[in-house]
N, CA, C, O and CB atoms as a CASP TS submission, in Angstrom:
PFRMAT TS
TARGET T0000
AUTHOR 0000-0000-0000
METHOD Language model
MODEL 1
PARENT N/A
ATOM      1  N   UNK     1       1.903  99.819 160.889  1.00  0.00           N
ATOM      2  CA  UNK     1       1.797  99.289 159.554  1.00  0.00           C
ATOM      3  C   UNK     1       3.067  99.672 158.801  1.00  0.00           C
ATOM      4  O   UNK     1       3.669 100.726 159.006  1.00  0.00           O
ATOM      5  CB  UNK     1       0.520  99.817 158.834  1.00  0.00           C
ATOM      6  N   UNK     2       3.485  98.607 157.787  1.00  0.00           N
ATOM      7  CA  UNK     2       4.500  99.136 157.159  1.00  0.00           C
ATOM      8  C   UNK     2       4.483  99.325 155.667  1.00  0.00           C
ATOM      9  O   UNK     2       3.504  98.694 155.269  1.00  0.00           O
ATOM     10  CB  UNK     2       5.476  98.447 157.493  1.00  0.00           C
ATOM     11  N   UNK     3       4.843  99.657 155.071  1.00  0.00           N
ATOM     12  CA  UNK     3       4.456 100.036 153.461  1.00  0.00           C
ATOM     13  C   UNK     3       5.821  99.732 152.785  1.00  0.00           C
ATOM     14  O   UNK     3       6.980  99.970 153.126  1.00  0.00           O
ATOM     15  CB  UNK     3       3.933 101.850 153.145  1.00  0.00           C
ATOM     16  N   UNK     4       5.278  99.129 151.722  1.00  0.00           N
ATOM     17  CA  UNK     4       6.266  99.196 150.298  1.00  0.00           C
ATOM     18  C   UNK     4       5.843  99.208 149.456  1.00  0.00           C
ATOM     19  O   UNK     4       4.947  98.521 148.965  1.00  0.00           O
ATOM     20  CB  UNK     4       7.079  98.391 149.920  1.00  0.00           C
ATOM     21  N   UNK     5       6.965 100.783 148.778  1.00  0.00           N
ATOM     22  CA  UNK     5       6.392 101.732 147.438  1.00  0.00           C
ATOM     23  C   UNK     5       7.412 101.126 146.617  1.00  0.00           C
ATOM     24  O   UNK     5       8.525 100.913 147.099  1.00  0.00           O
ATOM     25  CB  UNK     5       6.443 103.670 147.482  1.00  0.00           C
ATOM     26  N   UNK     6       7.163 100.855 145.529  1.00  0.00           N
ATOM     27  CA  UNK     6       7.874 100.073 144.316  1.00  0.00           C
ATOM     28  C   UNK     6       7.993 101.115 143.073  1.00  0.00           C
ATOM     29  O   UNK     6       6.844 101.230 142.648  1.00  0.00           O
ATOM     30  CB  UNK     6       6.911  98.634 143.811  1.00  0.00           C
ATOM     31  N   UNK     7       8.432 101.522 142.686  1.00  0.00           N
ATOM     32  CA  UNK     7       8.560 102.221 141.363  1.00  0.00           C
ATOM     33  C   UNK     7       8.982 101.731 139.914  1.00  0.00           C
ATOM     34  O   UNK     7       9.668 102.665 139.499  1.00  0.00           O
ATOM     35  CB  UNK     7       9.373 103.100 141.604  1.00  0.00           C
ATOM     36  N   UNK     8       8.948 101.044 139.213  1.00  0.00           N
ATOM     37  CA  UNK     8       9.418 100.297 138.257  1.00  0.00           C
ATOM     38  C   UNK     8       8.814 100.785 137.246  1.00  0.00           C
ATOM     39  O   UNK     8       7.609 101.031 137.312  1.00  0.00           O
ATOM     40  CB  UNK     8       9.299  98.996 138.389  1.00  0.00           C
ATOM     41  N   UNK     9       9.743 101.080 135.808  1.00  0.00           N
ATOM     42  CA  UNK     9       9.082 101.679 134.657  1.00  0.00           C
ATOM     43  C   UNK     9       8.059 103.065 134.811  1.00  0.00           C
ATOM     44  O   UNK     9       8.246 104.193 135.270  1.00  0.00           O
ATOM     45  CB  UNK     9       8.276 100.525 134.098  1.00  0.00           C
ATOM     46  N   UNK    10       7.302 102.619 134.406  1.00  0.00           N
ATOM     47  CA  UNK    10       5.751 103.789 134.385  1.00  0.00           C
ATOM     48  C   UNK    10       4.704 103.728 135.912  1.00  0.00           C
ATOM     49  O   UNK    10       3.860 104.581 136.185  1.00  0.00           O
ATOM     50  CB  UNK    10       4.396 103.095 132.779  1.00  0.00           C
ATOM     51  N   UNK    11       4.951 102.790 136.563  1.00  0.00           N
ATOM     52  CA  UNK    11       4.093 102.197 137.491  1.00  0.00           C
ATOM     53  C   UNK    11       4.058 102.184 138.749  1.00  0.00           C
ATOM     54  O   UNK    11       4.623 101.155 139.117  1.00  0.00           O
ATOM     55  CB  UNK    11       4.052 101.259 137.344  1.00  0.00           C
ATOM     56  N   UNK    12       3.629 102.886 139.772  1.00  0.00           N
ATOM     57  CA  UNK    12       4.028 102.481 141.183  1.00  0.00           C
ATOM     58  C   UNK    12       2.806 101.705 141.885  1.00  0.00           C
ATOM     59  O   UNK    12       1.589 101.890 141.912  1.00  0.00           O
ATOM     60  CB  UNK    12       4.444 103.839 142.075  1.00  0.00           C
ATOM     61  N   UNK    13       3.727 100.699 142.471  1.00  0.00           N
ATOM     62  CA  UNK    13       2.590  99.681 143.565  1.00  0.00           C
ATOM     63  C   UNK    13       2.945  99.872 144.937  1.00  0.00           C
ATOM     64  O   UNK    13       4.027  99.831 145.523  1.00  0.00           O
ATOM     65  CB  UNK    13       2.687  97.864 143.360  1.00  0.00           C
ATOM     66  N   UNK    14       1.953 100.058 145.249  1.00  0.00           N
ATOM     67  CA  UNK    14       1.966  99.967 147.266  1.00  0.00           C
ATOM     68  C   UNK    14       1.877  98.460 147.316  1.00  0.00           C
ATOM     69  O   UNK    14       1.291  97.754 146.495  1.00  0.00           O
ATOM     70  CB  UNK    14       0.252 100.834 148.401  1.00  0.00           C
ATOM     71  N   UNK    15       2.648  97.995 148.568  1.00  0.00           N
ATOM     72  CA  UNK    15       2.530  96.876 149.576  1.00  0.00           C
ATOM     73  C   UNK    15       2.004  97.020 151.114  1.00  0.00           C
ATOM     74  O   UNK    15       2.901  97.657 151.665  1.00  0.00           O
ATOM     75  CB  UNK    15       3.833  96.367 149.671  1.00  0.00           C
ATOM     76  N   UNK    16       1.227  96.806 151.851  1.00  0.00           N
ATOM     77  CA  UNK    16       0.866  96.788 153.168  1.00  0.00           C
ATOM     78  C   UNK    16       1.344  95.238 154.165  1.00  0.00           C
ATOM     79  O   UNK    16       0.992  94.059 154.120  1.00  0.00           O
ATOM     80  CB  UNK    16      -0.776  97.039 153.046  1.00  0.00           C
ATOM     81  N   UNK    17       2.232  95.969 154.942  1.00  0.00           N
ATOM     82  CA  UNK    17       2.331  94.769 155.876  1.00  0.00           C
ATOM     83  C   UNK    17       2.020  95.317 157.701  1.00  0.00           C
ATOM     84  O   UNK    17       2.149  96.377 158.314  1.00  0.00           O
ATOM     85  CB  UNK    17       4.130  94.066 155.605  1.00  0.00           C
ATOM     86  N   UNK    18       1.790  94.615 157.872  1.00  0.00           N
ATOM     87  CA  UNK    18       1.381  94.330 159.498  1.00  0.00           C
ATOM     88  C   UNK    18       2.680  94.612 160.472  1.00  0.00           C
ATOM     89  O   UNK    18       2.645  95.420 161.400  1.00  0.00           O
ATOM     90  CB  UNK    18       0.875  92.551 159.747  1.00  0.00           C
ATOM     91  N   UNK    19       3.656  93.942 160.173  1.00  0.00           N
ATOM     92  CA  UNK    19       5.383  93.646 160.861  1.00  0.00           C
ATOM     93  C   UNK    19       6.399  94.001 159.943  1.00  0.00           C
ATOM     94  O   UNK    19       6.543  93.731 158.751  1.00  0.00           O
ATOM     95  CB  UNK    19       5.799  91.956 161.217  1.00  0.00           C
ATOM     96  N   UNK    20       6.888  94.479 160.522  1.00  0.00           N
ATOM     97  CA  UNK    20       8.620  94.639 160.091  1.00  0.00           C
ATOM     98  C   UNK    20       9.017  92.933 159.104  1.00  0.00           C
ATOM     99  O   UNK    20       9.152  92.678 157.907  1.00  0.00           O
ATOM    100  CB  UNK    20       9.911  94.755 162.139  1.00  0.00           C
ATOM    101  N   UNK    21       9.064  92.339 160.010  1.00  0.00           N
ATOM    102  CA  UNK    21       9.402  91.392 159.943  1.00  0.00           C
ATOM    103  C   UNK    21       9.071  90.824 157.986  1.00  0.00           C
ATOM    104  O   UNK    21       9.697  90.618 156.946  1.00  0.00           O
ATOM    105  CB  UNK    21       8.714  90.763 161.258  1.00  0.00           C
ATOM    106  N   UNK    22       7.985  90.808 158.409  1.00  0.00           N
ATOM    107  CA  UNK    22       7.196  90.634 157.078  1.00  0.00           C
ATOM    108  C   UNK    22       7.515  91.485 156.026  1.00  0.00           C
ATOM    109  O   UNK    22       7.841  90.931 154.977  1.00  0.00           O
ATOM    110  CB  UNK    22       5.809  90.805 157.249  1.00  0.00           C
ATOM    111  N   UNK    23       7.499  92.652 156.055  1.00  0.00           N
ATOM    112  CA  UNK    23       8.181  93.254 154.704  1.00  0.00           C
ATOM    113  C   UNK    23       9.130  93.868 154.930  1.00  0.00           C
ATOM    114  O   UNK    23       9.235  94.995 154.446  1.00  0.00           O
ATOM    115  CB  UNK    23       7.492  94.101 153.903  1.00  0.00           C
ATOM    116  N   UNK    24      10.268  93.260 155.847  1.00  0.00           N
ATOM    117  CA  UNK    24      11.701  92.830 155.163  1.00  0.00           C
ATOM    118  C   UNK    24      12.079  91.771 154.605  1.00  0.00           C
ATOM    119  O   UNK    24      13.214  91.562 154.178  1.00  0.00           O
ATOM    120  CB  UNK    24      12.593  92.844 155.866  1.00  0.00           C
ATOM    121  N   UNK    25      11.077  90.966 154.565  1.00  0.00           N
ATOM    122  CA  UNK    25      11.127  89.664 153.543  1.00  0.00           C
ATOM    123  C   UNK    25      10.670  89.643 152.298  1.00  0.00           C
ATOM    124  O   UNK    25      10.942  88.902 151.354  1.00  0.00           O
ATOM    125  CB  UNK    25      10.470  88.627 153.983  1.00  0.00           C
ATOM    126  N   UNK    26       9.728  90.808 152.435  1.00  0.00           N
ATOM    127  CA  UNK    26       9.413  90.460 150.656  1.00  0.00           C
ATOM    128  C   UNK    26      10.409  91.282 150.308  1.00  0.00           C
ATOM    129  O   UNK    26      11.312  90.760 149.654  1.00  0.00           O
ATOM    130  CB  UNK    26       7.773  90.915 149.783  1.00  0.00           C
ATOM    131  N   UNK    27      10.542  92.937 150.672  1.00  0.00           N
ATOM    132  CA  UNK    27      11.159  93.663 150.314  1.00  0.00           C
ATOM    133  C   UNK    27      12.598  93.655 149.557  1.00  0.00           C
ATOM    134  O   UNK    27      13.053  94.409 148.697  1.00  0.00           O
ATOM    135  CB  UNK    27      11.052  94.108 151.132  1.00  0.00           C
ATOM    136  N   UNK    28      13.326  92.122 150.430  1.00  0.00           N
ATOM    137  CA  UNK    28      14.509  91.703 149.723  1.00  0.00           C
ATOM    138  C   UNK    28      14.240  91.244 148.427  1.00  0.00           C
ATOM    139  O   UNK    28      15.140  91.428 147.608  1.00  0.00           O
ATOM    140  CB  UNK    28      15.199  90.710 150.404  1.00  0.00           C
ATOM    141  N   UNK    29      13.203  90.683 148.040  1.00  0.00           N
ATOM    142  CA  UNK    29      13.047  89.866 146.574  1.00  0.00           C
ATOM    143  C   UNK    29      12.459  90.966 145.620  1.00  0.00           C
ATOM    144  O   UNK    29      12.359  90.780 144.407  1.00  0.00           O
ATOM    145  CB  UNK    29      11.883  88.392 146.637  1.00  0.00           C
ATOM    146  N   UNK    30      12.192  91.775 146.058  1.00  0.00           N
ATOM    147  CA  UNK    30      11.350  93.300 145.110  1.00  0.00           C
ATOM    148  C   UNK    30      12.364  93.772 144.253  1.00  0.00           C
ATOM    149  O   UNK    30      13.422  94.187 144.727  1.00  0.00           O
ATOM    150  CB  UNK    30      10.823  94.892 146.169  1.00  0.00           C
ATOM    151  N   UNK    31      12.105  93.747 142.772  1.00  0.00           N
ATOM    152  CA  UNK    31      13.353  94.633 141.709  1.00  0.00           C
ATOM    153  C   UNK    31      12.330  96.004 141.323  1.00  0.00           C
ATOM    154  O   UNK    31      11.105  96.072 141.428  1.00  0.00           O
ATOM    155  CB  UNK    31      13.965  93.481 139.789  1.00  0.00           C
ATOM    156  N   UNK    32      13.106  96.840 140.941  1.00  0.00           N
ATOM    157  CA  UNK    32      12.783  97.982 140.968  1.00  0.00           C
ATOM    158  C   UNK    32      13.377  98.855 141.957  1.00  0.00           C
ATOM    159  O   UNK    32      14.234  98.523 142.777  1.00  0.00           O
ATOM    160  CB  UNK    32      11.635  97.964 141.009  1.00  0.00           C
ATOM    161  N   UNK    33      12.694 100.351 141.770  1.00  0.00           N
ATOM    162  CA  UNK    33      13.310 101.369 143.014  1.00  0.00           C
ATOM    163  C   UNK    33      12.428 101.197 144.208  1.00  0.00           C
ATOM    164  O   UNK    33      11.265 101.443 143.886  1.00  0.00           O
ATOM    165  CB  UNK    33      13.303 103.109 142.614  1.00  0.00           C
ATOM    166  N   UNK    34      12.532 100.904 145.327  1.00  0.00           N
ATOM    167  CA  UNK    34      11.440 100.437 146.492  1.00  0.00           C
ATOM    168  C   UNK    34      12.121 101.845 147.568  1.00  0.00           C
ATOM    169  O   UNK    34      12.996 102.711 147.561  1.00  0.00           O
ATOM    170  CB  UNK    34      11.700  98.264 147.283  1.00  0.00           C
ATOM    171  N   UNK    35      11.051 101.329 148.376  1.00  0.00           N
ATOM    172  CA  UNK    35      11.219 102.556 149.808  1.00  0.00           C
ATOM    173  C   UNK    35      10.482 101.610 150.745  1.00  0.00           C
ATOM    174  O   UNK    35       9.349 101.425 150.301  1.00  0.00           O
ATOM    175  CB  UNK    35      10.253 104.472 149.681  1.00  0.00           C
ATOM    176  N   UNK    36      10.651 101.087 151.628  1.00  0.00           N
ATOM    177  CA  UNK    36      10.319 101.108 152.880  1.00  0.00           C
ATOM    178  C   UNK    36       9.889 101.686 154.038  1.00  0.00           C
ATOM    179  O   UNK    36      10.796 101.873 154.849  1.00  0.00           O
ATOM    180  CB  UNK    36      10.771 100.899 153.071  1.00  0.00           C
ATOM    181  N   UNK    37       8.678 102.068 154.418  1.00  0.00           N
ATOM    182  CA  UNK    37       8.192 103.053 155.429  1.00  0.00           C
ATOM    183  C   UNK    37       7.469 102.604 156.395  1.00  0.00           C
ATOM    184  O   UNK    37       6.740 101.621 156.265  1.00  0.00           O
ATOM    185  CB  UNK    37       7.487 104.007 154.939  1.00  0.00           C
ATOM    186  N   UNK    38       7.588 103.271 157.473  1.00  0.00           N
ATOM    187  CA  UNK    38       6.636 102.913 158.891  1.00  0.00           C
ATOM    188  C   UNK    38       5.457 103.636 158.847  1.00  0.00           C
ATOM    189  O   UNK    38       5.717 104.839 158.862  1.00  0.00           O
ATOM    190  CB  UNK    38       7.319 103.318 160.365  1.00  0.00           C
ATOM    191  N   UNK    39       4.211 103.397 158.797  1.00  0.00           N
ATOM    192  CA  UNK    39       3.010 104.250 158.919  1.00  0.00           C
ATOM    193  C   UNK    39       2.583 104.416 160.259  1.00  0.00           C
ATOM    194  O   UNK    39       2.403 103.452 161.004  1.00  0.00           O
ATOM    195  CB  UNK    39       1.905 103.738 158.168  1.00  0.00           C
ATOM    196  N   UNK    40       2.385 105.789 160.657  1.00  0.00           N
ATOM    197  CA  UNK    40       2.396 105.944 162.322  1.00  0.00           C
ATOM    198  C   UNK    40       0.857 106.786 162.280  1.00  0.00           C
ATOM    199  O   UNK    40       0.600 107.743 161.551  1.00  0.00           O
ATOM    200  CB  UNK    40       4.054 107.070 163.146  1.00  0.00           C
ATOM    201  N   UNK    41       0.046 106.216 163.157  1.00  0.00           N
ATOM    202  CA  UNK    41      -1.116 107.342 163.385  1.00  0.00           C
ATOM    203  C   UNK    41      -1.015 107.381 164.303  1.00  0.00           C
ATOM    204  O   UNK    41      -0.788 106.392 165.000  1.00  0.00           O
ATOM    205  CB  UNK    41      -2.428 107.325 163.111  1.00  0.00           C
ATOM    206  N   UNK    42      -1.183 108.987 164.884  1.00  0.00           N
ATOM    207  CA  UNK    42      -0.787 109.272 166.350  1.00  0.00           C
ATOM    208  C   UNK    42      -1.979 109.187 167.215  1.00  0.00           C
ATOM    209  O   UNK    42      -1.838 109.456 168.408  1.00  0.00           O
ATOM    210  CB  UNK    42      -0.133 110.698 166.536  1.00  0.00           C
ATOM    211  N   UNK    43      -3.272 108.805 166.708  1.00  0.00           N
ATOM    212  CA  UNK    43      -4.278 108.173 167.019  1.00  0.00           C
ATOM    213  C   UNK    43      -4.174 106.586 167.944  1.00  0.00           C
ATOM    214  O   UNK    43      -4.877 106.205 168.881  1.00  0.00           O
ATOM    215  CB  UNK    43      -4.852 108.112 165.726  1.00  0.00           C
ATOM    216  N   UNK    44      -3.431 106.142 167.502  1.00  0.00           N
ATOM    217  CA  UNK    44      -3.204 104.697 167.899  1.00  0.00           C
ATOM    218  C   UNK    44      -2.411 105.043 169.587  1.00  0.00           C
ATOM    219  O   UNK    44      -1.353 105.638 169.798  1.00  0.00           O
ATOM    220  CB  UNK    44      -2.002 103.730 166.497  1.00  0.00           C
ATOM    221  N   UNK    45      -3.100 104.599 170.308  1.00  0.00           N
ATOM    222  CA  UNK    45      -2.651 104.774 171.770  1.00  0.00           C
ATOM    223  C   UNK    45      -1.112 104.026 171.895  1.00  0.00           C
ATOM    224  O   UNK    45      -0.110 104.548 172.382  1.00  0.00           O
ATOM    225  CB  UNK    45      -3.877 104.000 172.885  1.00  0.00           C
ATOM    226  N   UNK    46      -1.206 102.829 171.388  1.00  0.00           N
ATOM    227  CA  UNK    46      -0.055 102.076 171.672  1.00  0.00           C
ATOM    228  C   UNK    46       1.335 102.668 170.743  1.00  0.00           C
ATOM    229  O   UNK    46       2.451 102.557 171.248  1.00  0.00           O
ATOM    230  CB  UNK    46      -0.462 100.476 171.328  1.00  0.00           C
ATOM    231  N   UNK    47       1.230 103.075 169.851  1.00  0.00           N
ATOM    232  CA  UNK    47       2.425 103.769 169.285  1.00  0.00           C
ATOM    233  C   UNK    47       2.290 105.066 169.513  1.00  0.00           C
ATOM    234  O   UNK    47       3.443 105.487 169.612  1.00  0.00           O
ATOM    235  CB  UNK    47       2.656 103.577 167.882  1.00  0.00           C
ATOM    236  N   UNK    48       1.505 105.992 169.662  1.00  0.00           N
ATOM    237  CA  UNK    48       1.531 107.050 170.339  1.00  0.00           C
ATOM    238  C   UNK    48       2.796 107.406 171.569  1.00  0.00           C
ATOM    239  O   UNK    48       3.809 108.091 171.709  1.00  0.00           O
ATOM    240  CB  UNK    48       0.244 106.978 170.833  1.00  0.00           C
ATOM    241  N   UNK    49       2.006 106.498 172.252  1.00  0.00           N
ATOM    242  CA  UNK    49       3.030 106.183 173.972  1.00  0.00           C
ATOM    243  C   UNK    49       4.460 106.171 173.714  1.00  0.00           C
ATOM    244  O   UNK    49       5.294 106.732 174.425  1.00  0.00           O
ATOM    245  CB  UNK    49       2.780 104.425 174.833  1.00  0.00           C
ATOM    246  N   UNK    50       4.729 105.425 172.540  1.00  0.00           N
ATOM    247  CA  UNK    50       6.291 104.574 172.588  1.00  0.00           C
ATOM    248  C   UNK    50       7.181 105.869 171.766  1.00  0.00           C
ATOM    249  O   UNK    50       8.395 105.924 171.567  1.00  0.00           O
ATOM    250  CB  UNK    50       6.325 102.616 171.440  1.00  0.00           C
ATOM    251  N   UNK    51       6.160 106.817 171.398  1.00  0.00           N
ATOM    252  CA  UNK    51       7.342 107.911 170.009  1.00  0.00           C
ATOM    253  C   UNK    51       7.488 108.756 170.734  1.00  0.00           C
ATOM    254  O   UNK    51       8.156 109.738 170.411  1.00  0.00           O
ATOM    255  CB  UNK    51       6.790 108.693 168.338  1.00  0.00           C
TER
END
């Protein structure tokens, strides 16, 4: 999962995306201070394996 934290003024909003792909597309059109992050649970067998 990937996340985007937005900070603007007084306010912060989370975004949830599924793919990379996907929120590097919104992420370009986002004003404000943003961050981009990978959410990893080491629970998940399939990303587990690959880190």
């Amino acid at each position: 999962m990937w996340v985007i934290t937005v900070h603007c003024k007084d306010q912060t909003t989370m975004f949830e995306f599924d793919t990379l792909r996907e929120a590097k597309e919104v992420f370009e059109n986002i004003k404000g201070i943003k961050y981009l992050s990978q959410v990893i649970y080491f629970n998940d067998a399939n990303i587990a394996s690959a880190v």
